[in-house]
C-alpha positions, 0 to 999 in steps of 0.5 A: 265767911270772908266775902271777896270780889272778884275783879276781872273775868277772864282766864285766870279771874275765871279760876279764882272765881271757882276757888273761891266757891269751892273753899269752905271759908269763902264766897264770892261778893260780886263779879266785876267785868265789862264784858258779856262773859263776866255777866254771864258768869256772875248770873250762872254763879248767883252773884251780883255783876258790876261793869266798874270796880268802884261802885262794885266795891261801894256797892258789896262791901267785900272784905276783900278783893281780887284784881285781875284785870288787864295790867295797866288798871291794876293800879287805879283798881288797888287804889281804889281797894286801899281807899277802902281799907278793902285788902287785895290780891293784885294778879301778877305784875303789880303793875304796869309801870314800875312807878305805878307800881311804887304808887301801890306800895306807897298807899299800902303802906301809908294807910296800912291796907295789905296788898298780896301780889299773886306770885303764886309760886312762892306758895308751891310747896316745890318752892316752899321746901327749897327755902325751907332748905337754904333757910335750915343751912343745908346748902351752905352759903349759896355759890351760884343758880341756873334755870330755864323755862322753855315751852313751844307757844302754838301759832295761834297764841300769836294770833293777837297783836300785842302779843307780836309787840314789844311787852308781849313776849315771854319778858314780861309774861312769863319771866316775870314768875321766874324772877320772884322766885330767884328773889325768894330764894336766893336774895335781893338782885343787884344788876342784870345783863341780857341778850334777847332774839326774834330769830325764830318767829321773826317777831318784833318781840323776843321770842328767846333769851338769855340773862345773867344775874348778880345778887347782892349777895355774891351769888351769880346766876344765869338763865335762859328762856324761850316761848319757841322751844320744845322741852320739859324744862319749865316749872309749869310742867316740872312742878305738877302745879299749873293750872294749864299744863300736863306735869311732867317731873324733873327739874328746872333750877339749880341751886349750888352752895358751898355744902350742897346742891339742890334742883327743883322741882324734882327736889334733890339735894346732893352733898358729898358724905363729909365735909372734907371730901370734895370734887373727885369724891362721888356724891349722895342724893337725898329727896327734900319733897314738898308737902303735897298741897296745892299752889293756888288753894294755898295763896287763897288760904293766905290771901284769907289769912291776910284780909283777917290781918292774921298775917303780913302779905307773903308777897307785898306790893314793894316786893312785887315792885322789886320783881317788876323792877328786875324783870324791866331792867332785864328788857331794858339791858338788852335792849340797850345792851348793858348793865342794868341796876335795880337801884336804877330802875327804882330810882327812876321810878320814885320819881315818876311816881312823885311827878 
């Protein structure tokens, strides 16, 4: 039985708590939270309750640990793990900073302790099979990508004022998953430009925006996203996986290479029938579909798989660090309204980390 402590008891600490009761290999350890909810839940589930995540982790001993508390304390809270040589599975952004961020990878890596960043869409078997595709070779070499994510928040989402202020928008929140797995399946990004806009709620944050990629690679790409926006086009509905919305198939990525094309989630492949024909020839359409599992069953089985040191983190703080660092320099180029690097964002970080 792996033992895992559960840092954090809100929305999504709340999901974990019950996939780990549920998974036959797992119990929960202890629940960490300061607040009255976290205790309660820790006493309906007859497990130990703790207001700090250092004597929690002192106290429980877990082989393994969950963070998700609020992002500015994912840092002292995966160091605190690593310290302990306790692995972790930090919830999305790695951090909150991207010199934090390169603060966890760079105590990871030094004291050998696995960190696993919960972009959990790299294990959603929509996700999965893309890269199984582009992997095999059945798209060629890639040409080009385009992608949206467009959802209507309620006007009560807005009730809070972060969520009013700059990082509260869907930047931060929600890009953040689009741009892993662009890195996932398409490569490393080289430089970002972007437009972002507050014209329908009048919002000192965006409430839309639209960016352009250049990989390093080669592959261009474009994307467009909005939390103002009424559609199917989002891989929360798409994809059938999230934990809070109908699913609704179709497609929310395309993905075009020199032999073929494929859209996700619905998971088509289009390609002509011989190499030789080309743009004024009809085109076939072959289903390349996932495996039928479960998006957050698989990254526990994963996150298990990485406590026992079976297996490197799918997603390594330094790749989260890389997925942080993209989605900032998206924020920072229109903001400033320019070209960001990656290289920038990166190097800027390593030295505030060292300061």
């Amino acid at each position: 039985m792996i033992r895992i402590a559960l840092l954090g008891a809100g929305l999504i600490g709340r999901e974990h708590a019950a996939l780990i009761q549920a998974h036959p290999g797992t119990g929960l350890a202890a629940i960490c939270d300061p607040s009255p909810a976290g205790k309660a839940l820790a006493d309906t589930l007859g497990v130990p309750h703790f207001a700090d995540y250092a004597k929690a982790l002192d106290a429980t001993r877990p082989d393994g640990a969950i963070i998700a508390l609020p992002n500015r304390l994912h840092e002292p809270a995966a160091l605190a793990c690593i310290e302990r040589g306790i692995a972790c599975l930090v919830e999305k952004p790695v951090a909150d900073t991207v010199a934090a961020g390169m603060r966890i990878a760079q105590a990871s890596e030094a004291r050998g302790v696995p960190v696993l960043v919960g972009h959990h869409r790299r294990h959603s078997p929509d996700i999965r099979a893309a890269k199984k595709s582009i992997a095999a070779g059945e798209l060629g070499d890639l040409v080009a990508v385009n992608g949206m994510t467009l959802f209507d928040k309620p006007d009560a989402y807005f009730q809070a004022e972060w969520r009013r202020q700059p990082g509260g928008g869907p930047l931060l929140i929600n890009l953040i998953h689009d741009i892993d797995a662009l890195r996932h399946l398409i490569g490393e990004i080289e430089s970002v430009r972007a437009f972002t806009s507050s014209a329908t709620r009048g919002f000192v944050v965006e409430d839309t925006a639209s960016i352009a990629i250049r990989f390093r690679n080669g592959v261009l790409g474009s994307f467009v996203i909005s939390d103002a926006a009424v559609s199917p086009w989002a891989w929360e509905y798409c994809s059938g996986q999230a934990l809070y919305h109908p699913a609704q198939p179709g497609p929310c990525l395309f993905i075009a290479g020199r032999k073929a094309a494929l859209s996700v989630s619905d998971m088509y492949l289009w390609r002509h029938a011989s190499q030789d024909e080309h743009w004024q020839h009809p085109l076939l359409r072959e289903h390349r579909p996932g495996d039928g599992s479960r998006t957050y069953v698989n990254q526990l089985d994963h996150f298990i798989a990485v406590i026992r040191r079976e297996v490197e983190p799918l997603i390594s703080a330094r790749d989260g660090l890389a997925t942080l660092a993209a989605t900032l320099a998206i924020e920072t180029a229109a903001r400033e309204d320019r070209t960001v690097t990656l290289d920038e964002m990166l190097g800027q970080a390593a030295e505030r980390a060292v300061a």
